[in-house]
N, C-alpha and C positions, 0 to 999 in steps of 0.2 A: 477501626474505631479511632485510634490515636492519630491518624490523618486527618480528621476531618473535626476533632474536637479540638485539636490544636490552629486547625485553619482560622472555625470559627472564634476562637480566645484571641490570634493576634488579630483579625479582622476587625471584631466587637473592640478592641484599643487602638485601632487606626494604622499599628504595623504591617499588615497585611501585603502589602507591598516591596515588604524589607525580606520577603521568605517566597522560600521554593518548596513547598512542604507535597511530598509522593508517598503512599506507601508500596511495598512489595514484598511479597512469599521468598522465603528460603527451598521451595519447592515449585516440582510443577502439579500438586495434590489441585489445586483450586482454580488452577491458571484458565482466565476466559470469563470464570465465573463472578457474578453481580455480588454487593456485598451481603452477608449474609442476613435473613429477613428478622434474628434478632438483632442483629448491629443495628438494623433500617429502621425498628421499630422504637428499639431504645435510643436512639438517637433523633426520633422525630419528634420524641416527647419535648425534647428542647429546641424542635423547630432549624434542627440540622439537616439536611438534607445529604444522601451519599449520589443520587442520580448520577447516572453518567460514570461511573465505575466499578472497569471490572479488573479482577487478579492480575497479575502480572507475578513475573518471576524478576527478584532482584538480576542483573547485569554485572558485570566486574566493571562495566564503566560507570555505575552508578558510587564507584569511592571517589571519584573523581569529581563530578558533577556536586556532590555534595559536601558542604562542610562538615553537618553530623548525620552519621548512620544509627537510629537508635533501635535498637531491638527490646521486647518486652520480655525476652527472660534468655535464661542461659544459654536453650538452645537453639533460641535465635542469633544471641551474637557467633554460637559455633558455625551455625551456617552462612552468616555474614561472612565468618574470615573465611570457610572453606570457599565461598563465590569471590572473595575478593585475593586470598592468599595469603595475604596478612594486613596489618594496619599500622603502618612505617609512620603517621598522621596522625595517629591517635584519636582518629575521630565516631571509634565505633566502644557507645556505651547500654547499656539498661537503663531506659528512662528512668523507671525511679531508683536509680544512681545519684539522682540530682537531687530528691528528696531529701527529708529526714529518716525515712526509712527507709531503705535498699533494699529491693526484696525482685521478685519476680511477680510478675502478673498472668495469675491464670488465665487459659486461653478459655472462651465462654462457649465453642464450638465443642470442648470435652466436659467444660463443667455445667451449661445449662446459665450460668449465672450470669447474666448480661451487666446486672448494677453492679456487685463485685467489679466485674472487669470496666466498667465505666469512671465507679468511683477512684479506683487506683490508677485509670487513666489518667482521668482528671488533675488528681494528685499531683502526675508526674509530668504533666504540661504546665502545671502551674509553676511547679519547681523548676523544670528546667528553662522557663518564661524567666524569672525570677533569676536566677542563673546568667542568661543571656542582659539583662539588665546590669545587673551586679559589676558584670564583668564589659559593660559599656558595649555591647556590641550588635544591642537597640536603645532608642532614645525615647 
């Protein structure tokens, strides 16, 4: 979900061009698989589209390729370092890290709750948007 609502936020402000935005699994639970039909539904209400993607399992060469690795909660950044080994870059945080509030974002495949996990997305693209401005490194 956080791939594709951050694409369309810097796109809808014309940076779209300035980012490389992917997401991928800490596992191979889901790998192959389309995105999930409440991500696709809650996400169409805003005229997002996921088409065109399916799972993938993070890479160890994705620390590389990327400047930020963000994961939505704890046990994703664990599995980030275990794929990557560690983070010598400092580039791997919990979205809403960047917030006011720091917290973890439930995942809506255990809890059902798709707005929950939309609106704390949101949240944390907006903050870490906000983030990346602050610190001039979009115009």
């Amino acid at each position: 979900m956080a791939e594709f609502v951050f694409k369309d936020m810097v796109n809808r402000k014309g940076t779209g061009q300035f980012f490389q935005i992917a997401s991928a699994a800490t596992s191979y639970e889901e790998e192959g698989n389309p995105v999930h039909y409440g991500t696709r539904q809650k996400l169409s209400r805003y005229g997002i589209s996921t088409a065109g993607k399916y799972a993938r399992r993070m890479e160890k060469n994705d620390y590389k390729k990327y400047d930020y690795i963000l994961g939505m909660e704890k046990s994703n950044i664990r599995g980030i370092l275990r794929i990557c080994g560690s983070d010598p870059e400092g580039k791997v945080h919990c979205l809403l890290d960047y917030s006011d509030s720091p917290r973890d974002i439930a995942d809506p495949w255990y809890t059902g709750n798709f707005d929950v996990t939309y609106d704390d997305i949101l949240e944390g693209c907006e903050a870490f948007y906000r983030y990346l401005e602050r610190n001039q490194l979009i115009r």
